[in-house]
C-alpha positions as CSV (number, residue, x, y, z in Angstrom):
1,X,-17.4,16.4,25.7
2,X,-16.6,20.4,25.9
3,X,-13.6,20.8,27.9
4,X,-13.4,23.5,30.5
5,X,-11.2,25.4,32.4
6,X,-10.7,22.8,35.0
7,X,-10.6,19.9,32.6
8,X,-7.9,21.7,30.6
9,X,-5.8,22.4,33.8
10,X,-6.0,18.6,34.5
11,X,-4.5,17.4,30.9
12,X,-2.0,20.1,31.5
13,X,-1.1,18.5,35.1
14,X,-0.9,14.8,33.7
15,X,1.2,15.9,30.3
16,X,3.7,17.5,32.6
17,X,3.9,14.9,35.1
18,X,3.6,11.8,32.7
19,X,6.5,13.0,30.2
20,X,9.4,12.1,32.7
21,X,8.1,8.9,33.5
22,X,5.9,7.5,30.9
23,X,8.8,5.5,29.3
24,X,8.8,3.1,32.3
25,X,5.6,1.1,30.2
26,X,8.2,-0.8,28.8
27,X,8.4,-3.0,31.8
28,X,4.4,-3.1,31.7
29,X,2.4,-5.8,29.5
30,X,0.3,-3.3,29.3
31,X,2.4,-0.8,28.5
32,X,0.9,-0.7,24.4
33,X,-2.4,-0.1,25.4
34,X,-1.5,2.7,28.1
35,X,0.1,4.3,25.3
36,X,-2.2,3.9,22.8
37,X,-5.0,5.5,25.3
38,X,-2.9,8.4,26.6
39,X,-1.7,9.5,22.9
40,X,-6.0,9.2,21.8
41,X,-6.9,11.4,24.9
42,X,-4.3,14.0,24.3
43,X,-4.7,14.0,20.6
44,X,-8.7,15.0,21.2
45,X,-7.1,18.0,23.6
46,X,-4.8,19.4,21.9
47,X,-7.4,19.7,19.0
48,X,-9.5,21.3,21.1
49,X,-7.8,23.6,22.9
50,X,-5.0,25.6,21.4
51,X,-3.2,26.1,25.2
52,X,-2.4,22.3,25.7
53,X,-0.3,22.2,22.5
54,X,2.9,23.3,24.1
55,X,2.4,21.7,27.4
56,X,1.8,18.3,25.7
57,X,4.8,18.5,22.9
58,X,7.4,16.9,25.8
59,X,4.8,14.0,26.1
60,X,3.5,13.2,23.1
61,X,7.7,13.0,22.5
62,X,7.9,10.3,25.0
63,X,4.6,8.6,23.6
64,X,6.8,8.4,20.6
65,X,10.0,7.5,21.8
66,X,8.6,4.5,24.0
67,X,6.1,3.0,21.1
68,X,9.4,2.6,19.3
69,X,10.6,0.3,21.7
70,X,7.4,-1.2,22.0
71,X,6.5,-1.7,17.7
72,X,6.5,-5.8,18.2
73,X,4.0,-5.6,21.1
74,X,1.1,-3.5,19.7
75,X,-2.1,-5.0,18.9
76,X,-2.6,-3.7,14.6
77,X,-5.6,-2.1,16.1
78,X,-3.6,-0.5,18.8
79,X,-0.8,0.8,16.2
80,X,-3.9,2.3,14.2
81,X,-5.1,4.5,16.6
82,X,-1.9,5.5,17.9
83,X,-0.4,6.3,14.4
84,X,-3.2,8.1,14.0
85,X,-3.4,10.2,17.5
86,X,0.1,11.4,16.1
87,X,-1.1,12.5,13.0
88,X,-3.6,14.8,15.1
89,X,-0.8,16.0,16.7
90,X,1.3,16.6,14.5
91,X,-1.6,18.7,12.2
92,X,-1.6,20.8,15.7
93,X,1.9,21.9,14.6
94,X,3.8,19.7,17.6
95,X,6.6,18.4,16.2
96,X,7.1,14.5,16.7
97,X,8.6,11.9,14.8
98,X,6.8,8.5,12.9
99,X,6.9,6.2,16.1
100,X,7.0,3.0,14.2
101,X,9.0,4.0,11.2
102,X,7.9,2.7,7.9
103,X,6.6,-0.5,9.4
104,X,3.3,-2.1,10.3
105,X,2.0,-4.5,13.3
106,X,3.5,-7.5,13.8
107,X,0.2,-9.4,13.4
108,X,-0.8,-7.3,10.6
109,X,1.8,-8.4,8.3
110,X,1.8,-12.2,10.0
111,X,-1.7,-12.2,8.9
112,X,-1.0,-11.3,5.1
113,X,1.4,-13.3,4.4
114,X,-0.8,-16.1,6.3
115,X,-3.6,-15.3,3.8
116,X,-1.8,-15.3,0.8
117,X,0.2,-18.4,1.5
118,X,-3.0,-20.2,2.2
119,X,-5.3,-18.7,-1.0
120,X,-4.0,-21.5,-3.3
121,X,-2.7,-19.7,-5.4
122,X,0.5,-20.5,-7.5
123,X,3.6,-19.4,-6.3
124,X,6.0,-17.8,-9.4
125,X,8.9,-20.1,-9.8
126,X,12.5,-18.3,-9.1
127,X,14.9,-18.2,-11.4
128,X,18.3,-19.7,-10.9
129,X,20.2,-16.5,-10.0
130,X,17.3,-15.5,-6.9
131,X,18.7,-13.8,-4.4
132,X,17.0,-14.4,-1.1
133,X,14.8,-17.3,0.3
134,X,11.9,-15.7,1.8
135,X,10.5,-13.5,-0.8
136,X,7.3,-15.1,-2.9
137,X,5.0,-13.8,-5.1
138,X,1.5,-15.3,-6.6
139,X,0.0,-16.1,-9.6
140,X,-3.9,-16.0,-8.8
141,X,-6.1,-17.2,-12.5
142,X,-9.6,-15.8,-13.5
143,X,-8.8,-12.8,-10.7
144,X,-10.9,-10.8,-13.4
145,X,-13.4,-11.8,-16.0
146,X,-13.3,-10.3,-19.5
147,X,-16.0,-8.2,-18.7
148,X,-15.0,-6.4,-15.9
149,X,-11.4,-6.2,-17.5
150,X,-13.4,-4.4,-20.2
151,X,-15.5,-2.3,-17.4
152,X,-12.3,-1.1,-15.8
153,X,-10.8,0.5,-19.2
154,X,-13.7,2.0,-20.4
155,X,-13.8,4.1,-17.3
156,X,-10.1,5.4,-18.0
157,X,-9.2,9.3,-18.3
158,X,-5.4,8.6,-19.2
159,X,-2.6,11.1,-18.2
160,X,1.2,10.8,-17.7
161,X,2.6,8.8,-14.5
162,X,4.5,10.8,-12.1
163,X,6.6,9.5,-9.6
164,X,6.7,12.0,-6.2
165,X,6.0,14.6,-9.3
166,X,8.8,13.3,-11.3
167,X,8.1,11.9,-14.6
168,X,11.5,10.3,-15.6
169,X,11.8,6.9,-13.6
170,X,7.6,6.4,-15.1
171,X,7.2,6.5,-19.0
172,X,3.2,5.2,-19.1
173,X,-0.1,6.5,-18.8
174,X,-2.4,6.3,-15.4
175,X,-5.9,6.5,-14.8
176,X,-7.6,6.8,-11.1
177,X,-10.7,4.9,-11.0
178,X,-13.4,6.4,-9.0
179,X,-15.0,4.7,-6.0
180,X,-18.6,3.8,-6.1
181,X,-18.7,1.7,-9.2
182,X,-19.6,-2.1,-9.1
183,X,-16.5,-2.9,-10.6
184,X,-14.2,-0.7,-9.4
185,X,-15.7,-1.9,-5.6
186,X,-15.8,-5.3,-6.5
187,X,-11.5,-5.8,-7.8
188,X,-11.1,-3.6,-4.8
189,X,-12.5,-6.1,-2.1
190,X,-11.1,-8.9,-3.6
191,X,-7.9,-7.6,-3.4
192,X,-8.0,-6.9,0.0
193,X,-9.3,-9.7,0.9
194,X,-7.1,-12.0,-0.7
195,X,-4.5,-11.0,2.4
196,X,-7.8,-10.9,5.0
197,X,-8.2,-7.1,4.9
198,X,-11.6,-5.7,4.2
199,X,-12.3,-3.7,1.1
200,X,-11.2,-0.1,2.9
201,X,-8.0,-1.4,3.3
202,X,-7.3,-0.9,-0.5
203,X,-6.1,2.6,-1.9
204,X,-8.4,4.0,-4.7
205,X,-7.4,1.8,-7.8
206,X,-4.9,2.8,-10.7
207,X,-4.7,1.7,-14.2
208,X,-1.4,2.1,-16.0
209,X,-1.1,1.7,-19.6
210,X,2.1,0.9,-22.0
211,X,1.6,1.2,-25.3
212,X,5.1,1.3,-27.1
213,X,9.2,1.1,-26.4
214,X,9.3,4.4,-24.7
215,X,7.1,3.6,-22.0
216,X,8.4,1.8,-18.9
217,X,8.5,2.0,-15.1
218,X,12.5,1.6,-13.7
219,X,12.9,-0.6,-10.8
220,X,11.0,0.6,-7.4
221,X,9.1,-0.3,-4.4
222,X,5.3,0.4,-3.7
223,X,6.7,1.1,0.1
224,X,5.3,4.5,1.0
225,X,7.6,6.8,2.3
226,X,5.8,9.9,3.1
227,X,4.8,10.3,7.2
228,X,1.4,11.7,6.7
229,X,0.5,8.8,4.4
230,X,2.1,6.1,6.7
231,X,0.0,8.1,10.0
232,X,-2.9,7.9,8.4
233,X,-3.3,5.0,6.3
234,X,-0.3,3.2,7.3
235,X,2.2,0.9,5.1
236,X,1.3,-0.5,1.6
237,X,1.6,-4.1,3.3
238,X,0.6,-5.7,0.3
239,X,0.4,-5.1,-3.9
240,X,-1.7,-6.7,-6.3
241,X,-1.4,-6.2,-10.3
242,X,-3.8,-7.5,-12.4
243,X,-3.1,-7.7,-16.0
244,X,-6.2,-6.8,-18.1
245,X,-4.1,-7.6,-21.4
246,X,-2.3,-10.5,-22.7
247,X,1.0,-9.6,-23.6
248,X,2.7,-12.4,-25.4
249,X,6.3,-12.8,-24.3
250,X,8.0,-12.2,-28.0
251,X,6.4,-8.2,-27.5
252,X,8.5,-7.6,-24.2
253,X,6.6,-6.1,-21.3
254,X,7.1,-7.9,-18.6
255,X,6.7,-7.7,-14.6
256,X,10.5,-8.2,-13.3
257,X,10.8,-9.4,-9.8
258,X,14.3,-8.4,-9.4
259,X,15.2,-10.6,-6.2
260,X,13.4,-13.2,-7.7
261,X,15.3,-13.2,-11.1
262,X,12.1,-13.9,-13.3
263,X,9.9,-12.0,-15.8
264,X,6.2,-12.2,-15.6
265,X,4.4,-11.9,-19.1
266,X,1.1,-10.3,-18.5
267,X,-2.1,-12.4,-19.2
268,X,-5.3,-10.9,-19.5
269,X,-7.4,-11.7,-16.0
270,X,-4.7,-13.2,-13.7
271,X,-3.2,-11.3,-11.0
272,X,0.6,-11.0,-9.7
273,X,0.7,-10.6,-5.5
274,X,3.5,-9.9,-3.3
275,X,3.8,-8.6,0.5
276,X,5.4,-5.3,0.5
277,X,6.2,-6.1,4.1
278,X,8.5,-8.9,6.0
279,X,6.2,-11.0,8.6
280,X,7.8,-9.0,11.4
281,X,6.2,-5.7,9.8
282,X,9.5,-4.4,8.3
283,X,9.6,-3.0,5.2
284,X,10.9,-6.2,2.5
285,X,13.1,-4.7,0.2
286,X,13.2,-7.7,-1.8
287,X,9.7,-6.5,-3.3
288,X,11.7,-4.1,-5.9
289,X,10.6,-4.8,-9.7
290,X,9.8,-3.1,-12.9
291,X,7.6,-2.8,-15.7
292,X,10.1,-3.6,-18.9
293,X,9.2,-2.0,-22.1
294,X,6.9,-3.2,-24.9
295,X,9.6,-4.3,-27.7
296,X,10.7,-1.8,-30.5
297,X,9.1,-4.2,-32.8
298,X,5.5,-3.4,-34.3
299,X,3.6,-6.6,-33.1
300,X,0.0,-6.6,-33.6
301,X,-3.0,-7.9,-33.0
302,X,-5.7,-9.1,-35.6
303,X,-9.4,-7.6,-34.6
304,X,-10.8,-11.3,-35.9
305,X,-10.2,-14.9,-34.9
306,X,-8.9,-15.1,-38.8
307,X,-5.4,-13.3,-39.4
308,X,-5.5,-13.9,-42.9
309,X,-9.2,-12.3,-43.6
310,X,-8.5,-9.2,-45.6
311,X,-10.9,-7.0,-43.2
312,X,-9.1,-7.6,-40.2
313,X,-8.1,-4.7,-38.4
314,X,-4.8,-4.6,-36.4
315,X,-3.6,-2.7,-33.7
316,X,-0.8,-2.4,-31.5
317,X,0.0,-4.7,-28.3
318,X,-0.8,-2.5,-25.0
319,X,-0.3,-3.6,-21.7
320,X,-2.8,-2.4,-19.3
321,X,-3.1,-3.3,-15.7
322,X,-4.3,-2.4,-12.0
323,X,-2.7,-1.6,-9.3
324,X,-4.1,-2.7,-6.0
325,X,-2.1,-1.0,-2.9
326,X,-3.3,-2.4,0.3
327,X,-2.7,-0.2,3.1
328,X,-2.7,-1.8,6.7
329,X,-5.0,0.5,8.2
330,X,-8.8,0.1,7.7
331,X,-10.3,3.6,5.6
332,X,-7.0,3.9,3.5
333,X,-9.4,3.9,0.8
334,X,-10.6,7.3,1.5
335,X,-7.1,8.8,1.5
């Protein structure tokens, strides 16, 4: 509804008054949803009316401050729409800080590591130097058919990775697939739903190609970093990569899971997934890995079943996969 004079006056009253005080919800059980409420009405003002922006910085300040406190206790739809009321805010030029960090909800991330430990899928074996007991990731076959492996590269416009705009850590090409296609829709939903997210929880999927030695992608996290991104569509909770090429181990190319100690050879169809995220919604550190160059070595595949036949045409062994981000906030597809 239009706000008035009187209305106006009213959230100004209630911003002033409820700054000093609104930390006591700690001591509330309901203290989460009191929050959430209070940053959703005032982020709808302060849109509106370009007088309550001041009067409200003090308070949306404590909104921050005490949600901190309060991560483990939010409901994930809860820490949605408060990340999100901030995010208003914070386009209104008031200047507030994340208020729950780089994390996610509690039950958010205890629900995808839940689904993924329950899909059946096989778990990759650690190696004998691992170096931490709770990080896992999955092996999941037939994630793809050959078909729809074939869809997803025939809609590729390749261009150099970039890193935060940086190109030296990321050697390979990338390609954004657009939204709207069968395919494109279909990977998309099964990714998210292989940690019990629906299909807008995943980001807008990339392709990434290697195609010789010089392309390679140094050790990193998928763990978003950037506040805007984290208000809005909140944590990459989850990753999945599915290989859409067979790479055969004596060519190189390989997923390393650092913490894990173990290589991954791609295989056309089957997908590698991890949770980004520890199951009390911390960031997992232990996700860190790398794509490891294609060997110098000119290994190549014959175009028929028969290597020998004198027709055969051979090319070079590319590795070409997906990257599935899953965000923990439902619409992080349209981001």
């Amino acid at each position: 509804r239009a706000f008035n004079q009187n209305t106006t006056q009213i959230f100004a009253a209630i911003a002033e008054k409820a700054a000093p005080i609104i930390h006591q919800l700690t001591k509330s059980p309901r203290g989460p949803e009191a929050l959430t409420n209070t940053a959703r009405a005032f982020a709808v003002a302060v849109s509106e009316i370009d007088s309550l922006v001041l009067p409200s910085a003090a308070l949306f300040s404590a909104i921050v401050t005490t949600s901190a406190t309060l991560r483990e206790k939010f409901l994930s739809d809860q820490f949605t729409i408060l990340s999100r009321s901030i995010a208003a805010a914070k386009a209104r030029g008031l200047v507030v800080a994340l208020p729950f960090g780089d994390s996610c909800a509690v039950l958010t991330a205890q629900a995808v590591h839940k689904n993924l430990e329950e899909c059946g899928a096989q778990r990759v074996e650690p190696g004998i130097n691992a170096k931490n007991k709770h990080f896992y990731a999955c092996l999941i076959s037939n994630f793809c058919t050959d078909l729809e492996a074939q869809s997803l590269i025939a809609q590729a416009s390749w261009r150099r990775s970039l890193v935060h705009g940086v190109a030296a850590a990321r050697t390979s090409d990338t390609a954004i697939l657009v939204r709207g296609s069968p395919v494109v829709d279909a990977i998309a939903t099964r990714a998210a739903a292989l940690f019990g997210l629906p299909r807008s929880c995943c980001e807008s999927l990339q392709l990434v190609r290697y195609r010789d030695e010089s392309h390679f992608y140094l050790p990193h996290l998928d763990l978003l970093d950037d506040e805007d991104q984290l208000l809005a569509g909140g944590q990459r909770v989850a990753t999945v990569l599915l290989y859409l090429t067979t790479v055969p181990e004596s060519a190189g190319g390989a997923t390393r899971i650092h913490s894990l100690d173990v290589n991954v050879q791609p295989v056309a169809g089957t997908a590698l997934a991890w949770c980004n995220v520890k199951s009390n919604g911390l960031p997992d550190f232990d996700s860190k890995h790398a794509a490891l160059p294609l060997k110098k070595e000119k290994y190549i595949q014959p175009a028929t079943k028969d290597a020998d036949d004198p027709k055969t045409i051979s090319s070079r062994v590319e590795k070409i996969c997906v990257n599935c981000w899953i965000r923990a906030f439902p619409g992080a597809s349209e981001l």
